[in-house]
Every structure is written in C-alpha cells, then in structure tokens.
N, C-alpha and C positions, 0 to 999 in steps of 0.2 A: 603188115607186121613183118617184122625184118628180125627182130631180138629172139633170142633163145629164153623159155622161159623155166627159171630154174623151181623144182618141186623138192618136197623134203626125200622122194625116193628116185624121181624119172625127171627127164629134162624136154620140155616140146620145145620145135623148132619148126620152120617152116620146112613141110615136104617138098622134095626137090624129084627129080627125074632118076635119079643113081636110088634113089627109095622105093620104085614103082614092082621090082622084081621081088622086096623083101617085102614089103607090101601085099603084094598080088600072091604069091603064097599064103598069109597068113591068113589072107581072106578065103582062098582053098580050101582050108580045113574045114571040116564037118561042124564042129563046134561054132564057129565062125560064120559061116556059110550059111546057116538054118536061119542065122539073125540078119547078116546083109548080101544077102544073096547079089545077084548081075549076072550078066548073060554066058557065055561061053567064053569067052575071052579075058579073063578076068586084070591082064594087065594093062588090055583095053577100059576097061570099066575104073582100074587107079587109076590111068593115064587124066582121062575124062575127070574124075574129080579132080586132080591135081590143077585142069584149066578152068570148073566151072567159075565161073564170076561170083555167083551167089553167096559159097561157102569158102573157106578158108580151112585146108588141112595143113594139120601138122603132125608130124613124125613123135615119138614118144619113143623116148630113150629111154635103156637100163643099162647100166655096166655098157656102154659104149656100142650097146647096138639096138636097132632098130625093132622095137617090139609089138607094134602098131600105130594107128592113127587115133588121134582124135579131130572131130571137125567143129567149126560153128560158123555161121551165120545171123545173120540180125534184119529185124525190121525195123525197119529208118523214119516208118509215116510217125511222124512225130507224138501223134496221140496215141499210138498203138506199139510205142518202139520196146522192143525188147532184145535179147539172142537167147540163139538156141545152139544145145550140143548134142555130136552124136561120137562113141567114140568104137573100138574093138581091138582088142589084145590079143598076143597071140596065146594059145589054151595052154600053154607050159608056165605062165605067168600067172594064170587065173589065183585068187584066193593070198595072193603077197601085199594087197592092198595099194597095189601100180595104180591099177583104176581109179580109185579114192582119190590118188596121189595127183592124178592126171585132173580128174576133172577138179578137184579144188582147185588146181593152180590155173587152170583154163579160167575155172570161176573168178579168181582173183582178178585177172587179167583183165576180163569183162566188166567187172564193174568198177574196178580202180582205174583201168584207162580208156575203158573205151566209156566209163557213165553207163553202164546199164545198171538199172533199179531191180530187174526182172530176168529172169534166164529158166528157159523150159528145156526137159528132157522127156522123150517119150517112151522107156521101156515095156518091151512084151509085156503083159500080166501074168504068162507063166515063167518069170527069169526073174527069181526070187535075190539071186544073187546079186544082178545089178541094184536091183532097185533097195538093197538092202546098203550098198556100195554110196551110191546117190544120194542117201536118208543119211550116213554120215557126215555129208558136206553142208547136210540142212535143205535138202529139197523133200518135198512134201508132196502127199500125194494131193491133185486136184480133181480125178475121175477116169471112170475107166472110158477108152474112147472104142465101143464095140465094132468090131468088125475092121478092127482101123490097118492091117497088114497083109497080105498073101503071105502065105508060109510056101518053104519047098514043095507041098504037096499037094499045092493050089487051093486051100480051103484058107477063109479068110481068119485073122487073130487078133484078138482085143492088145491092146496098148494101155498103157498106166499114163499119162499124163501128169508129169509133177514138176511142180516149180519151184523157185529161190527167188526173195526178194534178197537183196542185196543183204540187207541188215540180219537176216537168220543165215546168211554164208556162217560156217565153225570150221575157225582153224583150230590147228593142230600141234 
C-alpha cells in the first residue's frame, strides 16, 4: 500500500522512519501503554513494527500531524481469509471520533481493495470506549476471549473479539 487514505476527519498513510519518534512517544504514555505495552525501548518496539512483514502500519493524521497508528494484517489461506486491525491514538485526541474515523476508512480499504468479506478487531473488555468506537463502524461483538492479554501488571485480561462482514461496514 503506497496511497494515502483519505477519512472524513484523519488521513492514513503509510508509516515511515521520520514517524517512529512521534510514534514512540505516543505509545509512552500511560493511557496508551496499559493497552500496547513493549519492552523498554519503546522506539525499538515502533521501529520493529514498521519492518514486521506480517502487518502493515500506518501513520494517522489530524490537522497535519501524526496522531497515531493504525495497523492490519490478513490471513491469505483462502478458506480462512480474512484482516485484522489494531489501532492507538494519542490520549489528547481520544473522544473526537479520529478513531471511528481511522478505522472506518482502514475498513473501507480492506474490503473495497484488498476483497476482504470479513475484518476482526480485538478490544480489552474493560475499554468501553473503544469497543463503543468499533460498534459504530458495524463491528459486533462475537465473544469474550478470557484470559486473552497480559496487562502492565502481569495478571492476565479478557479481550472482546468483534467482527465486520463487509456488508454491515456504516458509513458516515
């Protein structure tokens, strides 16, 4: 993916290396942190997703600067194919409906160009927020997946598991 993708509020693009500093902060923060935590290095840990092969991130713009990532990935085995996304903002954005913004237009993306039928998302079960964020674009809950995360505190945290088939995607 090479194109920028234009949203009714934020613009993704693919993440670059000049992104990894504004990035690697946002993930710092406390808010941010509890949900995708990484090791001590934390521009280490953008760095690395920027090369993984698997997933594909992108930068998520507001008013011309870099507010977070969103990321996705897909499964290719033909009977089982679907993508998935994961995204994080930074907490001075929260509650403007960026997020909404982001992941509809990722959504769009995925199933107008790349053909997926199917797109999973896995929020916390206690991040009311997102998963309230998520339900606007038409993703539904499918179960809770227990035990499914380590938290900061080392004690394990259920996950909401929710999906979109292509045809319940709601625009806006």
């Amino acid at each position: 993916m090479h194109a920028t993708l234009p949203g009714a509020l934020v613009s993704l693009r693919p993440a670059a290396e000049a992104d990894i500093p504004a990035l690697a902060r946002i993930r710092t923060m406390p808010e941010v942190y509890e949900r995708w935590r990484g090791g001590d290095d934390m521009t280490s840990e953008v760095a690395g997703d920027l090369r993984d092969p698997e997933v594909t991130t992108l930068a998520v713009e507001y008013e011309g600067r870099v507010v977070g990532a969103i990321q996705w990935g897909e499964e290719t085995e033909p009977d089982y194919r679907h993508a998935q996304i994961d995204i994080y903002l930074d907490p001075a954005v929260h509650g403007h409906g960026l997020g909404t913004d982001a992941v509809r237009t990722l959504a769009r993306y995925l199933i107008t160009d790349r053909g997926h039928h199917r797109i999973v998302i896995d929020p916390a079960t206690d991040n009311p927020a997102a998963i309230r964020s998520y339900s606007k674009v038409g993703f539904r809950p499918v179960g809770v997946m227990r035990r499914y995360e380590r938290g900061p505190d080392g004690t394990w945290h259920d996950g909401l598991l929710m999906d979109l088939l292509a045809e319940e995607l709601i625009e806006e």
